[in-house]
Every structure is written in C-alpha cells, then in structure tokens.
C-alpha positions as CSV (number, residue, x, y, z in Angstrom):
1,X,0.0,0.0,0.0
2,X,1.6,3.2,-1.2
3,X,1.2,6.0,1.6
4,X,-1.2,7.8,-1.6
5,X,-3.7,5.1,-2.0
6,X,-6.8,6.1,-0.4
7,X,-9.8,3.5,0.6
8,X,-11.6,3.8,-2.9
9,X,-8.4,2.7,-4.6
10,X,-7.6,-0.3,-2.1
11,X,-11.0,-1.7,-2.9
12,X,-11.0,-1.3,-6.5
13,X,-8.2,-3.6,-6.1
14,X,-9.3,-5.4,-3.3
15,X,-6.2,-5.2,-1.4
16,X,-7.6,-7.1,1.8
17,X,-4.5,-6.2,3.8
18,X,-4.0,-2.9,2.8
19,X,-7.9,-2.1,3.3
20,X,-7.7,-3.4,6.9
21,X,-4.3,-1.4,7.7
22,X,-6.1,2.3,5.9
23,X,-9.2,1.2,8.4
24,X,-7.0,1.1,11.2
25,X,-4.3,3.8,10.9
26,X,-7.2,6.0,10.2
27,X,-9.3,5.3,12.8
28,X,-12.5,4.2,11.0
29,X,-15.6,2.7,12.1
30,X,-16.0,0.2,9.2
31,X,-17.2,-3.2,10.6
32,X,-18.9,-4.8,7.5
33,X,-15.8,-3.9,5.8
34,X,-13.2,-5.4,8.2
35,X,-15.4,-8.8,8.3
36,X,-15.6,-9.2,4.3
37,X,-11.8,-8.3,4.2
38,X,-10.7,-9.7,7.3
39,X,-12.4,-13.4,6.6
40,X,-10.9,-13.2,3.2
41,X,-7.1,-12.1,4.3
42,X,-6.8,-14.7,7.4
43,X,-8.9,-17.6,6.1
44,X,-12.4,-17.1,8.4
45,X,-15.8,-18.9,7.3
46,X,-19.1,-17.1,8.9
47,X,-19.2,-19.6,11.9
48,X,-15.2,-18.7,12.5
49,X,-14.3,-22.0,11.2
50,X,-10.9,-21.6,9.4
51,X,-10.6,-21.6,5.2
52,X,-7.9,-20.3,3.0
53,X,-6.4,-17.2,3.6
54,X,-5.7,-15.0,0.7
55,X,-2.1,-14.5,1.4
56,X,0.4,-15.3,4.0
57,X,1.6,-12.7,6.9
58,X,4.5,-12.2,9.2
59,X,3.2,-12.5,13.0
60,X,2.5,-8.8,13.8
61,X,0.8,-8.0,10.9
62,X,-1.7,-11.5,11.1
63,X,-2.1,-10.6,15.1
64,X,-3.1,-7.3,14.3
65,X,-5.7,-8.3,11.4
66,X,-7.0,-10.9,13.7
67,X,-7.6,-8.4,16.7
68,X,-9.1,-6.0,14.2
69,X,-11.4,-8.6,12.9
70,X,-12.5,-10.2,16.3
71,X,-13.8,-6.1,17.6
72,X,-15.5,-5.8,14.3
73,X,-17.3,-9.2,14.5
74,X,-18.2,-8.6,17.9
75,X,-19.7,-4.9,16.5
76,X,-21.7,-6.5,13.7
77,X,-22.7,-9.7,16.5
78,X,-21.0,-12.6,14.9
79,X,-20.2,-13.8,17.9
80,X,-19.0,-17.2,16.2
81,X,-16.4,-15.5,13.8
82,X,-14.9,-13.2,17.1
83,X,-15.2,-17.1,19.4
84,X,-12.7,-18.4,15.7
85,X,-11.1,-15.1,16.1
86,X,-10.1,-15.4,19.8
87,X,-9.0,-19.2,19.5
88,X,-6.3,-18.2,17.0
89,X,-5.0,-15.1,19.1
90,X,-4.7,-17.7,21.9
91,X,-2.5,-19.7,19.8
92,X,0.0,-16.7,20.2
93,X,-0.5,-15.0,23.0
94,X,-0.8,-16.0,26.4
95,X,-4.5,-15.9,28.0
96,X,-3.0,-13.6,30.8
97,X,-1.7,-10.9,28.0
98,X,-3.8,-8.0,28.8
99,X,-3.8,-8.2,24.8
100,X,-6.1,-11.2,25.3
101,X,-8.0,-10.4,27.9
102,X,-9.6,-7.4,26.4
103,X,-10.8,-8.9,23.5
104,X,-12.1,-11.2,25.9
105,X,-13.7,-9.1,28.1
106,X,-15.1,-7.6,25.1
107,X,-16.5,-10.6,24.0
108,X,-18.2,-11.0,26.9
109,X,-19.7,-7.7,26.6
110,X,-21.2,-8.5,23.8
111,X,-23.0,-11.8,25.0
112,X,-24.5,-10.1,28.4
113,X,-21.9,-11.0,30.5
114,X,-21.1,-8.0,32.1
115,X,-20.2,-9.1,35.4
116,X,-17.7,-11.7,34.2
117,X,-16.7,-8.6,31.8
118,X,-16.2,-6.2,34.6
119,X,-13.9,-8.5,36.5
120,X,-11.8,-8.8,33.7
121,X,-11.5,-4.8,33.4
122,X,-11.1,-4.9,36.9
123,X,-7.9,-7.1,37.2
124,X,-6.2,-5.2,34.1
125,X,-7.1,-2.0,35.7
126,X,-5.1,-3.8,39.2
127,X,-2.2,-4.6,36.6
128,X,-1.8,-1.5,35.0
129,X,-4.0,1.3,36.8
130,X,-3.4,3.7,33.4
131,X,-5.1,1.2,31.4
132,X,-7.4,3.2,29.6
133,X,-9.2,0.7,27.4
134,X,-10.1,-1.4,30.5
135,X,-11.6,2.0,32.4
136,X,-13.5,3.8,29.4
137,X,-15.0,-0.4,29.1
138,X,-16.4,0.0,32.5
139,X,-18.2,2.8,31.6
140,X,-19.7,1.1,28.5
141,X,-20.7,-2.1,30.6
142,X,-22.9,0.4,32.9
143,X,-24.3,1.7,29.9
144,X,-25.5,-1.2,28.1
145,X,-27.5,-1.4,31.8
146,X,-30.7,0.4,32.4
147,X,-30.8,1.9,35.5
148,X,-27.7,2.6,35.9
149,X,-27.2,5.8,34.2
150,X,-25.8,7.5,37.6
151,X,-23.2,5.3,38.0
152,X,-21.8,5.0,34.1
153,X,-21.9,9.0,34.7
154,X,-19.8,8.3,37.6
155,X,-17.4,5.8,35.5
156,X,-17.2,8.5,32.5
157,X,-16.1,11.1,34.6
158,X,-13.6,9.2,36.5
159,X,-12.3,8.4,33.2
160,X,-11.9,11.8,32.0
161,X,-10.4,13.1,34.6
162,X,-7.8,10.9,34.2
163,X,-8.0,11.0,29.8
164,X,-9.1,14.6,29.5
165,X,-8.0,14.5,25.7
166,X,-10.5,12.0,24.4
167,X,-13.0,14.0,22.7
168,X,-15.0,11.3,21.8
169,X,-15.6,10.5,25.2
170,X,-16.1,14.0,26.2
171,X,-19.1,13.6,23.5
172,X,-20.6,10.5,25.3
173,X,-20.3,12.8,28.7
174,X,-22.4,15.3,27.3
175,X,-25.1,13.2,25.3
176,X,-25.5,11.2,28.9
177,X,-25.5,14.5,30.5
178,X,-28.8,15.4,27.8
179,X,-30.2,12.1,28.2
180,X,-30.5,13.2,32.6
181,X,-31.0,16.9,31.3
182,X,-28.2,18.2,33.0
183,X,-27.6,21.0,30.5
184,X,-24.9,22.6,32.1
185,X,-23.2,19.5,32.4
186,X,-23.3,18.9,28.3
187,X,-22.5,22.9,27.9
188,X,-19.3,22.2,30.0
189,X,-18.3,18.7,27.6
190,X,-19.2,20.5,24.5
191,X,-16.5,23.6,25.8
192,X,-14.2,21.1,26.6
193,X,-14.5,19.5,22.8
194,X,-14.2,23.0,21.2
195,X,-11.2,23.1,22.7
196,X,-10.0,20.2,20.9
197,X,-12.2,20.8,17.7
198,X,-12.7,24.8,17.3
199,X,-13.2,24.5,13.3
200,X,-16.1,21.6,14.0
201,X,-19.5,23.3,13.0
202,X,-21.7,20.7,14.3
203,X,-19.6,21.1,18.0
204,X,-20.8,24.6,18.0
205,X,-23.9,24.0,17.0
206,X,-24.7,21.5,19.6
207,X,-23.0,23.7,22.5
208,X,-25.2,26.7,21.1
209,X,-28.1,24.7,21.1
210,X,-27.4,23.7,24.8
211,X,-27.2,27.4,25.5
212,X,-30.7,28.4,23.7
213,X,-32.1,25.9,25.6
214,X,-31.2,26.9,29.0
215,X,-32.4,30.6,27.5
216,X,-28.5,31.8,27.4
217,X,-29.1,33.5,24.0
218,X,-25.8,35.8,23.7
219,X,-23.7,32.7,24.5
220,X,-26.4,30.6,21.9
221,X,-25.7,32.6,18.9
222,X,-21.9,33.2,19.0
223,X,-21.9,29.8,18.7
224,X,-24.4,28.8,16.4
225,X,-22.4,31.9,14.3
226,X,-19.6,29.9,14.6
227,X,-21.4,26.9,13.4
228,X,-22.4,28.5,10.2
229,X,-19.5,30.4,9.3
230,X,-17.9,27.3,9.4
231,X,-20.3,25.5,7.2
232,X,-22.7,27.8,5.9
233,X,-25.1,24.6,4.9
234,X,-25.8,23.8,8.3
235,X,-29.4,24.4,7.8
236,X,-29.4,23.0,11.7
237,X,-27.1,25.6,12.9
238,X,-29.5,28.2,10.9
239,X,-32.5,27.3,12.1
240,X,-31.6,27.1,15.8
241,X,-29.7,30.5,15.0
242,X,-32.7,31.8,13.8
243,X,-34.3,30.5,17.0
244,X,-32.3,32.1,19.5
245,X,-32.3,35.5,17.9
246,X,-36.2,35.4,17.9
247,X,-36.1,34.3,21.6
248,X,-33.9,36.8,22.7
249,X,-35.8,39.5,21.2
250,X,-39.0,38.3,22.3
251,X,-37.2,38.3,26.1
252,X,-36.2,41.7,25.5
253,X,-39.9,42.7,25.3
254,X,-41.2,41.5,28.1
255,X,-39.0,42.7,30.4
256,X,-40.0,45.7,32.3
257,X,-38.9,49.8,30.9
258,X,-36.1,49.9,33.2
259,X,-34.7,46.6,32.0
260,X,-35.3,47.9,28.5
261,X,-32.4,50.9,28.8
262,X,-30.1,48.2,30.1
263,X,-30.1,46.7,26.4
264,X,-27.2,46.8,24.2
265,X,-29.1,48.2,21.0
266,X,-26.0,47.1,18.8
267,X,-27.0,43.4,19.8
268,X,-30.3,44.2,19.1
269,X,-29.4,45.7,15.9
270,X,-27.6,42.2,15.7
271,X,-30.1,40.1,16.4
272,X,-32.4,41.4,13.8
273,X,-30.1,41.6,11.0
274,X,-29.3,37.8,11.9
275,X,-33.3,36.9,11.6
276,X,-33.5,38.5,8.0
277,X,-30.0,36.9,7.1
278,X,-30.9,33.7,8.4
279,X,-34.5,33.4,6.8
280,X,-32.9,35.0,3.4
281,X,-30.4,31.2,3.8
282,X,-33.1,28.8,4.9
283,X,-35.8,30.2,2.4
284,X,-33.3,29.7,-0.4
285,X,-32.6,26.0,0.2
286,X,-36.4,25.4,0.7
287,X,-38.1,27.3,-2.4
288,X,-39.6,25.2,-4.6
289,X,-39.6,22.4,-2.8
290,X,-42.6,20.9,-0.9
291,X,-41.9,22.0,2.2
292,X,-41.2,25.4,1.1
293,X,-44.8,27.0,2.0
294,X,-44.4,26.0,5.5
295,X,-41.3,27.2,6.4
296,X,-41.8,30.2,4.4
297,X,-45.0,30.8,7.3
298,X,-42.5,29.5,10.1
299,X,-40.2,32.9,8.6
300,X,-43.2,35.2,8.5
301,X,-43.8,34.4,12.0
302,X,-40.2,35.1,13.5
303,X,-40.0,38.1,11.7
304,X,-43.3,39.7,13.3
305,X,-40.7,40.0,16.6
306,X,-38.3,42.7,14.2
C-alpha cells in the first residue's frame, strides 16, 4: 500500500490487507468492511471455522488483522467468527496478555456478561492502573444497563479526569449529561470539545443549542455563528440561529422599561439583522420544494418579533 492510495483505490483492487491497515491507521468505524476483508485475508468462514487465507503474513501483521477482525465481528454480532477469532490469538499470546484479555472481556460484553466482563476490566485495571481501554469499558458495561445511568456518569467522569484529551468520550459525557437533562453539564463537555475541535461546525452547533435551551441567548448565537461560518449549509445551525435570535428579542420585550435601557441596542441591531439573514439562507434552500410554504410561514412568523 503506497502511503497515496486512499480506501476507494484499495477496494477497486481489493487489497484485503491494505484495506484493513487504511481502516485502522485512520481510525475508521467500518465493521462490515473489516469482516468481508478480514475473513478473506486470514482464512475465516461465517461460523469462525478456518478456510484459505488470501495470502500469507508475518506474526505482527496476522495478530493485528486478527484483533481487528474479532472487535469488528463482535460490532456486527457474529459472535462465532470473534469465538474463531479469539481461539487463533490464543495460539500466540498468552490468555493472561492483557492483549487477550480485552478482547475477551469484550466478548463477553457483547453476549451479556457483564459481570464476568467487569472482572476482567477490573484485574487489568489492578495490573496496570493507566489502562485506559479497561476503564472507558467500564463505563460502556454500565451503559449497556438500564438503571444505571448514575453510576456509568460516575465511570465517564472518573475516566476523563484521568483522559481529559478523548474527545469522543467528552461527547458520550455530554449526550448522557442530555439524556438526565443536566444542560450545564453537556455545555461544559461540548466547551471542553471546542477546545480540541474549534473548526467543528456541528460542535458549535450542539454547545449553542445547549445554550438556547437553558435561555442563554448571547452565548447561543456566537456559537451557532460559529457553526455556520464554518459550514454555511448547516441548515441545523441556521435554524436554531434563527431560534435564538427570535427568543432573545421576544425576552427583551417583556421585560420591564427599566430593564429595557439596560439593552445593548447594537445586539439588538444584531439580532435582527441575523433573523432577515438567516431566513434570506433557509428560504433559499427550501423554495420550490414541498416543504417550502411551510417554512416560508415559520419565517413570517419570526419576523413579526423585528
């Protein structure tokens, strides 16, 4: 694999072990294709019964394939092919490598077993306290429970405190923070991914929505600003732009006369400008379509607040 063949290419010539290694090295969430690849490269039948392979490997390279192929069986639930998977790994490695054990612990995951799971996680955690496959897997096996939402909350945040640069975690923090609508919990994960991502539009997007909601307009639109300066097709990011403008006019009228000289008129000034901008955007992508009379109401209606 030449380091300018992109994922197209390596299928169009069904490079099995080049397609497996672009999956991996960029971090890809491609199951179906890891299976179809991954049975054809090591020699795997649908039941995990062993075939041909398509070509020989050194032992690195086949114990890598075969680790990447038992975590995407075990995401697509052929739990037979990730059982063939596992009996080969144990061929050559040891079933006390912490290599081993969390595929096994994974495994049983997947099958229910999550207190057999969490004992494994447990042990490599005692082993190796900065393990953090073993912790952000504890997390996941409170999780897949219901009624447990408090203590995964509890797992997440132990985990982050200790990975504090996983932003994809920091994302499950603040969609389980929505889930218990604990809005300024998700407001402070979706900071804390900015951080990391500050040219992600649908970040902002989310954190200004978060901030509309909890009727924090100012904050609400510089983000949702952000979200559609970075992709001006976020019709999302428009919408709930549009939103927040109309909300935080409509607060500025009902407060009382002495609240009213508090106001900054250039946000005001702002606000409007950003409800005839934003309707100009959305009405554009909508005309002519079916839908195009109702929002085309929906526009007449926020702009009765101008």
């Amino acid at each position: 694999m030449g380091p300018e063949e992109d994922l197209p290419t390596l299928l169009s010539r069904n490079d099995c072990l080049g397609i497996l290694r672009y999956i991996r090295v960029h971090l890809l969430h491609e199951p179906n294709l890891v299976v179809t690849h991954g049975q054809a490269l090591l020699g795997f039948a649908n039941d995990g019964s062993k075939t041909k392979p398509s070509q020989s490997l050194d032992d690195a390279t086949r114990l890598a394939a075969l680790e990447q192929l038992c975590i995407a069986s075990l995401d697509i639930g052929n739990i037979s092919l990730a059982d063939g998977c596992l009996g080969t790994i144990n061929t050559s490695v040891s079933e006390q490598s912490s290599r081993y054990r969390k595929l096994l612990g994974m495994r049983l995951e997947a099958t229910g077993q999550f207190e057999d799971a969490a004992k494994i996680y447990d042990d490599l955690l005692a082993d190796n306290p900065s393990n953090g496959h073993a912790a952000k897997r504890k997390y996941c096996i409170l999780a897949a429970q219901n009624g447990k939402e408090e203590e995964a909350m509890k797992a997440l945040n132990d985990y982050l405190t200790n990975y504090p640069g996983d932003i994809a975690t920091w994302d499950q923090m603040a969609e389980t923070c929505l889930s218990m609508s604990d809005f300024t919990g998700a407001a402070y994960c979706y900071e804390e991914i900015v951080l990391g991502c500050p040219l992600n539009s649908t970040v902002h997007m989310k954190l200004g929505e978060v901030y509309s909601t909890v009727g924090d307009y100012k904050l609400a639109r510089k983000h949702l600003s952000q979200a559609v300066l970075l992709d001006e097709n976020n019709l999302r990011a428009w919408f709930g732009l549009l939103d927040a403008s109309q909300s935080y006019l409509e607060e500025v009228q009902l407060s009382n006369a002495k609240n009213k000289r508090d106001v900054d008129e250039h946000d005001l000034a702002v606000a409007k400008e950003v409800i005839l901008l934003g309707g100009d955007k959305v009405m554009g992508h909508y005309q002519g379509t079916k839908f195009g009379k109702l929002v085309e109401q929906l526009l007449l209606e926020s702009s009765q607040v101008i």
